[in-house]
N, C-alpha and C positions, 0 to 999 in steps of 0.2 A: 358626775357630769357625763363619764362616759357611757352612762348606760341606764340613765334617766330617760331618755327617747329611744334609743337602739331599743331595749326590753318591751317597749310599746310596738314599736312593729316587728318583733320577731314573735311576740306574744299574740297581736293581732289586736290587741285590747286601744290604738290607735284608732281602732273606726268609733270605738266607746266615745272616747273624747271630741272625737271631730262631729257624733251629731249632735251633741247638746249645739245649745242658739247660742253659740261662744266661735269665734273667729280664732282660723289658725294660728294668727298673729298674738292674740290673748292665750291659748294656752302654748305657744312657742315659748312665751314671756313668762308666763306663770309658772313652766318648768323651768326657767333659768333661775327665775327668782329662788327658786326653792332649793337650786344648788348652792347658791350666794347665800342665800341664811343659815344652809346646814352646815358651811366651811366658817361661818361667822359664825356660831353656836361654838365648832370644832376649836376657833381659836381662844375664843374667851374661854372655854374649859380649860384648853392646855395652860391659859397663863393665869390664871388662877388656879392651876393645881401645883405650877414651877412657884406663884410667886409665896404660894403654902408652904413648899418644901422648904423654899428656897429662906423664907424666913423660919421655921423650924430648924433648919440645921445649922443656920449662920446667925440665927437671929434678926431682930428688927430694929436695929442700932438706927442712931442719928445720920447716917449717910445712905438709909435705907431710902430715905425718899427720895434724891436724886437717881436712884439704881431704877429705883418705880418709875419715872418719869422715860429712864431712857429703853428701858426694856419693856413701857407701855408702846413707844413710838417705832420700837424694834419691828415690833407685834404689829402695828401698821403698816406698816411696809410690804411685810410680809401678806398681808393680805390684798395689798394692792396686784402682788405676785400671783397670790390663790389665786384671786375673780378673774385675772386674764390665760392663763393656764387653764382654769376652767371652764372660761368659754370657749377658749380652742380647745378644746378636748368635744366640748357639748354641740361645736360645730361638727367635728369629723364625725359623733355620733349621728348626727342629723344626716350629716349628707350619705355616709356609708354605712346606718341600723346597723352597723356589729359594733357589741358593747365590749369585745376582747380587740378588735383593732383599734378602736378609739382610745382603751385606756393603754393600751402598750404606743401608741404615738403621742401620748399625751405625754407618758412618761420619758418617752424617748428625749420629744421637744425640750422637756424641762430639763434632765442632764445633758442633753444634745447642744442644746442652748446654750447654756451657762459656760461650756466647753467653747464652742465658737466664739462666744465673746469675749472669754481669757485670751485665745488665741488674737482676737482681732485688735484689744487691746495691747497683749505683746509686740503687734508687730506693726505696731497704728495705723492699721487699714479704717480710709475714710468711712466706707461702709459701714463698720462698727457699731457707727452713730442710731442707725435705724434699728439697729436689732433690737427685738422685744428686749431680753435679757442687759442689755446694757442701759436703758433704761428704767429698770425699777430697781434698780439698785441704789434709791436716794440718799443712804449714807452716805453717794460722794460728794453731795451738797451741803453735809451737816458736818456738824460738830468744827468745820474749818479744814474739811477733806477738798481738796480737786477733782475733779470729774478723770472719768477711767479715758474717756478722748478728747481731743485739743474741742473747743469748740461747742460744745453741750452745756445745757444753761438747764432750770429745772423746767424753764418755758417749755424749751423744746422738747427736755421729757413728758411733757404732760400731752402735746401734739402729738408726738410720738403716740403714746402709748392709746390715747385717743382716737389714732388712725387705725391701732390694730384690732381697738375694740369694733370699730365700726366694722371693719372689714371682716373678724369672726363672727361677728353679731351677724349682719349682711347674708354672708354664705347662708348661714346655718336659714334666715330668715328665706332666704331666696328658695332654697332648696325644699322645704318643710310646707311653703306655700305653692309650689308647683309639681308635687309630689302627687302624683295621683294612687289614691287609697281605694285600693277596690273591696267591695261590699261582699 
């Protein structure tokens, strides 16, 4: 993500794409899309080569299928995680074409993040609530978990997390379409 677009204008090969009869907006989209499928390839490999292992070395006993069940939905989660990490990442790409500061703030956000939100849930700061990070972490909705702050419902994670998509989506849209590409 972070250097799916950066590499097109450090490369220059950005004017290639911008004159076919295709609208920024379409191939802005069309490269996002392509991050989201290659991290959705990346997870169904991973869990089909753990759920290989995983029944090779432990076997595939009778309580195998609730194990499947919970570490299918594990695997979801986790990708609701990916796709929004990775349009923040494929925003900073956009707006700042370097594909080494986008993926070191990408990387920073994601342990960055995760950090802040321990913190903010230790010390139950309201705020808490909005952070990216505290919201996809929907184990705390399942199995008969409580939520990491007073107050979060899975409604509101989904607004939540909704709000940040638009808003990463948005930048990177905004910036990409008023970038002027010279010839």
């Amino acid at each position: 993500a972070g250097s799916i677009l950066a590499n097109e204008f450090q490369s220059g090969t950005v004017k290639l794409l911008l004159i076919r009869p295709r609208t920024r907006a379409m191939v802005l989209f069309s490269k996002w899309l392509t991050v989201q499928l290659y991290g959705i390839y990346l997870l169904i490999s991973t869990f089909v080569l753990s759920w290989m292992i995983g029944g090779i070395m432990y076997g595939f006993g009778a309580g195998y299928g609730l194990m499947f069940q919970k570490v299918l939905l594990a695997y979801g989660i986790a990708f609701l995680e990916l796709m929004l990490i990775s349009t923040f990442t494929y925003a900073v790409s956009t707006v700042f074409k370097n594909s080494a500061f986008s993926i070191g703030l990408g990387i920073a956000a994601l342990l960055g993040g995760k950090l802040v939100t321990e913190v903010a849930e230790l010390m139950e700061l309201s705020f808490g609530k909005i952070l990216l990070f505290a919201n996809t972490q929907w184990d705390q909705y399942l199995f008969g978990n409580t939520p990491i702050l007073p107050g979060m419902t899975i409604g509101f994670s989904i607004i939540i997390l909704l709000m940040h998509f638009i808003f990463f989506y948005g930048v990177a849209w905004f910036f990409f379409a008023k970038r002027d590409v010279t010839v």
